[in-house]
C-alpha positions in Angstrom: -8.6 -32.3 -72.9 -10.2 -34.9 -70.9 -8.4 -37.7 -68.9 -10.5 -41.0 -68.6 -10.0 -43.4 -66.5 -10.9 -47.4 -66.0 -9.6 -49.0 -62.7 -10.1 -53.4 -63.4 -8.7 -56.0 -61.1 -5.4 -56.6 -63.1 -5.3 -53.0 -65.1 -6.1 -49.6 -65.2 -6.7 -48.1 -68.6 -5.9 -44.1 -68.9 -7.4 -42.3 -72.1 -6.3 -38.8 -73.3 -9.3 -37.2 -75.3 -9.0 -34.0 -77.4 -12.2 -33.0 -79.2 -13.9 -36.5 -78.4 -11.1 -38.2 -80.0 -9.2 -40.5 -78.0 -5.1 -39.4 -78.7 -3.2 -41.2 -76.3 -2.8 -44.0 -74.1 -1.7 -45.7 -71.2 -1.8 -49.2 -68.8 -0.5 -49.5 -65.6 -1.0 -52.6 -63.3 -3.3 -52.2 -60.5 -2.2 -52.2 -57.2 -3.7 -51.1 -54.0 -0.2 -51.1 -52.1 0.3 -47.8 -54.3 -0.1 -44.1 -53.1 -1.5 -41.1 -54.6 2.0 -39.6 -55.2 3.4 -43.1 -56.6 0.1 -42.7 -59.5 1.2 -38.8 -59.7 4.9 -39.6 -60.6 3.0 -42.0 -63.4 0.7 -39.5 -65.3 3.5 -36.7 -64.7 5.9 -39.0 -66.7 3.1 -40.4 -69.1 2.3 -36.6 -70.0 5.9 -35.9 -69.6 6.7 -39.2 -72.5 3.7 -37.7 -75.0 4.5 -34.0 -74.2 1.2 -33.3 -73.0 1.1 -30.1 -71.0 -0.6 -31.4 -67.7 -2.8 -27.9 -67.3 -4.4 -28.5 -70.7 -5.8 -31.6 -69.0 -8.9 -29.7 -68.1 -11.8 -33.0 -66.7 -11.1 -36.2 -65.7 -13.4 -39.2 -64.7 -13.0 -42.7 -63.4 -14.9 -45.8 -63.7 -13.3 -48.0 -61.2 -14.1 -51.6 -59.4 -11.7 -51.5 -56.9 -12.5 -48.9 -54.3 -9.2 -48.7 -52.5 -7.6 -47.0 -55.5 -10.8 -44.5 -56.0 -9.2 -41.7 -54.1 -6.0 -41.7 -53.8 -6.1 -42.2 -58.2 -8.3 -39.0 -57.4 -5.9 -37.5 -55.7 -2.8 -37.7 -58.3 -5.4 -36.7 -61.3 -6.0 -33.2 -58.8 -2.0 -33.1 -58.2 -1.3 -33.7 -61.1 -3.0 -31.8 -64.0 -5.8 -29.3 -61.1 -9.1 -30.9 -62.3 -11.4 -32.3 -60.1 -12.4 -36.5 -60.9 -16.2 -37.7 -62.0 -16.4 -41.0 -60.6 -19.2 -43.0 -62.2 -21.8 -44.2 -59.6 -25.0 -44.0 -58.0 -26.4 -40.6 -58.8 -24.5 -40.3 -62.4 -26.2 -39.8 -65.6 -25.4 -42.8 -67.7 -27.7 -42.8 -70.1 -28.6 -46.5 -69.5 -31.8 -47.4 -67.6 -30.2 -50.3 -64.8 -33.2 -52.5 -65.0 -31.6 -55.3 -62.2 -32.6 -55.6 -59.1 -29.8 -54.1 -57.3 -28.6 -51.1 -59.9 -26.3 -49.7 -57.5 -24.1 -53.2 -57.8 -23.5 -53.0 -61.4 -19.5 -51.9 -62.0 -19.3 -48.9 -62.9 -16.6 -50.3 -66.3 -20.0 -52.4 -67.4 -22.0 -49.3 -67.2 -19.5 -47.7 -69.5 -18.9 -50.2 -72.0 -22.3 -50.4 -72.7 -23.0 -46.7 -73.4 -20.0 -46.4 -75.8 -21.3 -49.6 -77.2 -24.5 -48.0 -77.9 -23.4 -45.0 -78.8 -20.9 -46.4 -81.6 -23.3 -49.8 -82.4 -26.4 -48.9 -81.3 -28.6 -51.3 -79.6 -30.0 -53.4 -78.7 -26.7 -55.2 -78.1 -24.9 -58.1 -76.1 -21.9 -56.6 -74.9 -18.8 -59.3 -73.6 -16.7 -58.4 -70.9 -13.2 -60.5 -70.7 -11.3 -59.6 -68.2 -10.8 -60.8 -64.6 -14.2 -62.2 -64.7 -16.3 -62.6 -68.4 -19.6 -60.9 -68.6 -21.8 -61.3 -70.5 -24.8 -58.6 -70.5 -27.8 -57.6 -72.6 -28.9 -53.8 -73.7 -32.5 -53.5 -75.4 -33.4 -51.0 -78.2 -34.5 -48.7 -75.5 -30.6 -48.6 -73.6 -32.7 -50.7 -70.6 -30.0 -52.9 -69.3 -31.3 -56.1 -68.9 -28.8 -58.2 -66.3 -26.6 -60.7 -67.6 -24.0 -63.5 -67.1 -21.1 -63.9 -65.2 -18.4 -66.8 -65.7 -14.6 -67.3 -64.7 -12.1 -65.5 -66.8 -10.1 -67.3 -69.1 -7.0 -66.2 -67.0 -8.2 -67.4 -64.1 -10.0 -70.8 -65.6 -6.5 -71.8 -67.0 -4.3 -70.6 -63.3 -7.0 -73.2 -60.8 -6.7 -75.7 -63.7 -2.9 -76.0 -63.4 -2.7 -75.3 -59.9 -4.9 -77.8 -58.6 -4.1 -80.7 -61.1 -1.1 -81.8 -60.0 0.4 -82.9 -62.9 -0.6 -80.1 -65.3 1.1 -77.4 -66.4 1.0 -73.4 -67.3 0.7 -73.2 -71.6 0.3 -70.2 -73.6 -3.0 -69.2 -74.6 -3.1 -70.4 -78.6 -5.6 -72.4 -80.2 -4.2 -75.7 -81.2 -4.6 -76.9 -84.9 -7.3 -79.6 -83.9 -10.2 -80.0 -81.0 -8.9 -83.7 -80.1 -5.2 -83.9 -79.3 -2.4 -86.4 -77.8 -0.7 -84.0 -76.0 -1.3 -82.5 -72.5 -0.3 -78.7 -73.7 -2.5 -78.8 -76.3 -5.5 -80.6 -74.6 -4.9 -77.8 -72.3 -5.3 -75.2 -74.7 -8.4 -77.1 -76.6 -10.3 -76.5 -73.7 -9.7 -73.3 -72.7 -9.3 -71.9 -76.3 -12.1 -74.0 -78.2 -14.1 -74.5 -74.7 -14.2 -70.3 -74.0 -15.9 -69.9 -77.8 -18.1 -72.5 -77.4 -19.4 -70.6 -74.1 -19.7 -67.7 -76.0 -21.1 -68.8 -79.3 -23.6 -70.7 -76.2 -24.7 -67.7 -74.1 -25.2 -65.7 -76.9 -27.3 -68.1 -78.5 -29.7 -68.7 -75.2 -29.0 -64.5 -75.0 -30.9 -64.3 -78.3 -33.6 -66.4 -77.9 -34.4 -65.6 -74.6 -34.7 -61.7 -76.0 -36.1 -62.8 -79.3 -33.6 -60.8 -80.8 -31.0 -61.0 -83.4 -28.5 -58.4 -82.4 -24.9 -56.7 -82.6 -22.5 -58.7 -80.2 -19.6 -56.4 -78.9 -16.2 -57.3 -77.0 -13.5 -55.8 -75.2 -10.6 -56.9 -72.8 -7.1 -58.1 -73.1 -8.1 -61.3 -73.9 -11.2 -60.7 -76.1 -9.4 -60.8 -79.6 -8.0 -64.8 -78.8 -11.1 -66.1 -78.0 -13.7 -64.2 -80.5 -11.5 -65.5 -83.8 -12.5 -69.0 -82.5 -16.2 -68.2 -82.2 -18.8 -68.6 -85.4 -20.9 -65.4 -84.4 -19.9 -62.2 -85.7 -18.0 -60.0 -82.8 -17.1 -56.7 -82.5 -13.7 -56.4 -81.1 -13.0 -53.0 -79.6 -10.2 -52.5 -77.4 -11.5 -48.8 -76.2 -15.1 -49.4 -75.5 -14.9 -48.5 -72.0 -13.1 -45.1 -72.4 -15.3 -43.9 -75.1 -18.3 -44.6 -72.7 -16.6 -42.7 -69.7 -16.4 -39.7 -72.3 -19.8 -40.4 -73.1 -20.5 -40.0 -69.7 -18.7 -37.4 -68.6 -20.3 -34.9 -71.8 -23.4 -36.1 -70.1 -22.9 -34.9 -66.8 -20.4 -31.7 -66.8 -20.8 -28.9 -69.7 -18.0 -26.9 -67.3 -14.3 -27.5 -66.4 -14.2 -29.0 -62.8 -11.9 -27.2 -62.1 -11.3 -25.3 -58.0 
């Protein structure tokens, strides 16, 4: 079996895959005040909870954008189940041609997304990240990633808004009945709500026409299935993207078990 691995800002994301299906699940909160050991005790019970005999975990590998959890996550996967960790980076077979002008920059969780996107969609595609941060990126017909668009995530768009106006407040993140209302709460959640699909339906519009394409549109994060039901484009929701691209990946790159 292979154990896949996305490390965001706010989550990490572990998938369980047994004969490139993806069988099990699980989200912890990411912290870099945690140990090795403290993300050993949570695979162990994880494994433990789904009765997955850790030694049948065979490969692992990790997309991650937050370097100070790299290792020692490396280290509990090793501890843990006794495979060694692929970490996607410089040097990895992707299968996507990084046409920007720094390739080495791009996260490694975009570079995934995008080949499980093309894998399952084909392309060309526009692929929308909405997590921390919402990116928006373009993939030709060829798998030559183009470069993209980066804007404030909705979470942290709505967290400056109420913390810096004064007399604002926190709301839940549903879409009011109406655009115009004559309440603060639900002005709030117009604008974020109804002001995030507009973005969106916007980029990909200027996306499109700057490609000269009319193409698959593709979405993933916590957030993603809110905002998209507000949009008037057509987007593909999926909630795994990421970890069926690290599988991708990893079939790429190892045809052995990494194993010491």
């Amino acid at each position: 079996m292979l154990l896949t691995a996305d490390v965001g800002n706010t989550n990490i994301k572990f998938g369980v895959y047994c004969n490139d299906e993806l069988k099990y699940k699980l989200v912890v909160s990411t912290d870099t005040r945690k140990t090795g050991d403290d993300f050993a005790v949570a695979l162990y019970s994880f494994f433990q909870i789904h009765g997955i005999d850790p030694s049948s975990v065979n490969a692992s590998i990790i997309s991650s954008v937050v370097p100070k959890i790299t290792y020692p996550l490396r280290s509990a996967v090793k501890t843990v189940t006794g495979a060694n960790s692929l970490v996607v980076g410089p040097g990895i077979k992707s299968g996507l041609d990084i046409k920007i002008d720094h390739p080495e920059t791009l996260g490694a969780d975009i570079v995934a997304g995008c080949i499980g996107a093309c894998e399952k969609y084909s392309a060309p595609l526009i692929m929308i990240f909405m997590g921390t941060a919402t990116a928006i990126v373009y993939v030709d017909e060829n798998r030559s990633f183009l470069g993209g668009a980066i804007a404030p995530g909705v979470g942290i768009s709505l967290d400056t808004l109420t913390k810096k106006g004064a007399l604002l407040f926190d709301v839940d993140l549903k879409a009011p009945k109406k655009v115009v209302n004559t309440n603060t709460a639900d002005c709030i959640r117009s604008g974020i709500m109804f002001g995030t699909a507009c973005m969106l339906d916007g980029m990909i519009d200027k996306f499109m026409a700057e490609f000269n394409t009319d193409c698959k549109v593709v979405a993933t994060g916590g957030l993603a299935p809110l905002m998209i039901k507000n949009c008037r484009h057509d987007i593909i929701f999926d909630e795994n993207i990421i970890l069926d691209g690290l599988a991708c990946i990893y079939k790429r790159n190892i045809r052995t078990t990494p194993r010491n």
